[in-house]
Residue, then its C-alpha position, 0 to 999 in steps of 0.5 A: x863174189x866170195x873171196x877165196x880162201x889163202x893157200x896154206x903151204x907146209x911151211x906155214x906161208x899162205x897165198x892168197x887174199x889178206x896175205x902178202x904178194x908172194x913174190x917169186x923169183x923164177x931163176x929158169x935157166x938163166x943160170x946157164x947150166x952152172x951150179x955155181x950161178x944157181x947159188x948165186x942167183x938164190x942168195x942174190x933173189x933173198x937179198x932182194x926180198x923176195x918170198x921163192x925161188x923157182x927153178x924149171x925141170x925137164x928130163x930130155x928123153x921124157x919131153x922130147x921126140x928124137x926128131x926134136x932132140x936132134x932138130x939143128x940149133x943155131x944162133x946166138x942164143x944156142x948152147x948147142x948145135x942141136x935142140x937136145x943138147x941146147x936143152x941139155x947144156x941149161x939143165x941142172x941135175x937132180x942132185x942140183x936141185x936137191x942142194x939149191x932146195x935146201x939152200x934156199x930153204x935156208x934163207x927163208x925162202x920157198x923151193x919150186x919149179x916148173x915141171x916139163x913133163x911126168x917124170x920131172x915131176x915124179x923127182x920133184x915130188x921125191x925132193x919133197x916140194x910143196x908146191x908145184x908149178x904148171x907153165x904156160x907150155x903145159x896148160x892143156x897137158x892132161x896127163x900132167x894136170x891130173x898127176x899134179x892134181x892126184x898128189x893132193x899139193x897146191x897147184x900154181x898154174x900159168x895161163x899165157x898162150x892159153x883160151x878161156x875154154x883151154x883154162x878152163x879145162x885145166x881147172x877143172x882137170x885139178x879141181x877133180x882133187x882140190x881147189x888149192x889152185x892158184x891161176x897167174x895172168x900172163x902173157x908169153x912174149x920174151x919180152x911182153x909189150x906193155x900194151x899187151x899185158x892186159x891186167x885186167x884180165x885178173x879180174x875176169x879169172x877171178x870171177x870166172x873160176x872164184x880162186x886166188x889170182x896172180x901175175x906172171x910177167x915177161x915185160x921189161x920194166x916193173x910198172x906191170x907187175x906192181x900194178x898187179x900187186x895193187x890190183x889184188x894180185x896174191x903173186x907175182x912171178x918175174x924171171x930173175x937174172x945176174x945179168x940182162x945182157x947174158x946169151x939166153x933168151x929169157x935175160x931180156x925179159x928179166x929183173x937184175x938183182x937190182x931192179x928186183x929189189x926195187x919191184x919188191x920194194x915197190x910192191x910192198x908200198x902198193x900193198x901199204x897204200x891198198x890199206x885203207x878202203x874208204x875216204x877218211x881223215x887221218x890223225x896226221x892230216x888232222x895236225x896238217x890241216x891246222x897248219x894249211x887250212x884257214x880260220x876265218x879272222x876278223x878284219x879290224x878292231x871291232x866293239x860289242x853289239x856290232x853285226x859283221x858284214x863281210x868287210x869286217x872279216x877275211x881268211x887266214x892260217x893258221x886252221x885252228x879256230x872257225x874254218x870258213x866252211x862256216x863263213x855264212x853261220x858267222x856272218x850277220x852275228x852281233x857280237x857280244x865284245x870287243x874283238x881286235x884285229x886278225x884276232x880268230x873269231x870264237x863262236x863264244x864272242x858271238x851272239x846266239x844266231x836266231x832260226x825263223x821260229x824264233x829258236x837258238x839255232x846250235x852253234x857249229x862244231x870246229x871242223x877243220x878237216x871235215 
């Protein structure tokens, strides 16, 4: 399978293989509606090192059916006694957007966010993203696949909720304009059960549609999503919240300041560890090896002319002379002096080892950590 090339954004960060996990702190609407914590949230999602923040954008009038705006409510997690202005209470303007861009931007890090429908979308290109982000929800929204697709910007598409037939759909719907695609797995349970997460399946998107493949993840804990990274995921997208314990329904399945740090910081070991691709002795294995492995040594004080046997040698640290994967090319050698008491043997205080042909057969290499 050929592997794709990196996504270039307009910023100068790539996505993709042999680049970095693009790790993605999706802010939502944990910040409760408030400005002041979306600020918050942004400085606290740099702290933790991670590489963007993403917000969501609906316009209530757009997504909406009056029957839906008014739709009663209630419960703990409501911010309003009907849907629209539950919905309303947890949006931030566009003027907010704008403000909390910038400020990210400022701190080094990437500005996107989900798109509910055309005319969020419509702001969030006049605010000069360059990204743009296609939630699960809206995987098989047609007209909003092929006005992303149209703006010729590099597309991040969710796939929870969603069939292979309805994925491919979506795919081929943006890959009419460009193939600067790239596709997250993803389950959509608030909170996801780790037995239903299913990182396996990364590997299937990859091959099935030959893009950049990541992870958008809903568990509590962060094993799933440093797996993925280890697995090959180019980004990892987990919810992002000052507190797990605030009113809302994405809290639970969201990383705290603290715990998103420790993803990230996760993530990038498992990328340091995914280096090296085939078995090798390493330079400081080397310098371990003379200190836990073994030389053979010889037994007891020993004259010249004398043929070992195995009572006249044994094992023991340090591993700097013959390692005793050669124990049967040094035993039955004569030796050609005098050698003393766990002394290492040498092959040069051997004699030449004669083959069936009557030929000196080549003394062995020292290969300790061979």
């Amino acid at each position: 399978m050929k592997t794709p090339p990196p996504i270039q954004l307009k910023s100068g960060v790539a996505i993709g293989h042999g680049r970095p996990c693009f790790v993605v702190a999706e802010i939502g609407n944990n910040h409760q509606g408030d400005v002041a914590i979306a600020r918050q949230m942004v400085h606290e999602a740099a702290k933790a090192g991670v590489q963007a923040v993403k917000f969501q954008k609906r316009d209530m009038n757009a997504l909406f059916t009056d029957e839906g705006l008014q739709m009663p409510y209630g419960g703990p997690n409501s911010f309003g006694k009907t849907y629209g202005e539950h919905r309303l209470a947890l949006e931030l303007s566009i003027e907010d957007m704008v403000e909390l861009k910038e400020l990210a931007e400022s701190l080094g890090m990437v500005f996107f966010a989900s798109a509910w429908d055309q005319v969020s979308l419509s702001e969030l290109l006049d605010m000069g993203v360059e990204v743009l982000k296609i939630s699960s929800a809206d995987l098989v929204n047609v007209p909003l696949l092929r006005q992303a697709g149209a703006t010729g910007l590099p597309v991040i598409l969710s796939t929870g909720m969603s069939s292979l037939e309805e994925i491919d759909l979506a795919v081929a719907e943006l890959r009419r304009y460009h193939d600067n695609i790239v596709i997250l797995h993803c389950n959509s349970t608030y909170p996801c059960p780790d037995e239903c997460v299913g990182l396996p399946v990364m590997a299937e998107l990859a091959k099935r549609y030959g893009l950049p493949v990541g992870y958008s993840g809903h568990e509590q804990g962060i094993g799933p999503s440093v797996a993925a990274a280890a697995l090959g995921a180019c980004v990892v997208e987990r919810h992002f919240t000052l507190d797990r314990t605030l009113r809302g329904t994405d809290h639970q399945a969201s990383l705290d300041p603290a715990g998103f740090a420790s993803m990230v910081g996760m993530i990038r070991e498992a990328e340091a560890a995914m280096t090296v691709c085939r078995k090798e002795v390493s330079e400081p294995e080397r310098k371990v090896a003379v200190k836990l492995r073994k030389s053979v040594v010889f037994a007891r004080d020993l004259p010249a002319g004398h043929t070992l046997a195995e009572a006249d040698l044994t094992v023991k640290c340090p591993g700097h002379g013959i390692s005793p994967v050669h124990w049967d090319d040094v035993l039955g050698r004569t030796l050609v002096t005098a050698v003393r008491h766990e002394d290492l043997v040498q092959w040069d205080q051997l004699a030449p080892a004669i083959s069936a042909r009557g030929s000196i057969v080549r003394e062995m290499p020292l290969a300790q950590s061979r």
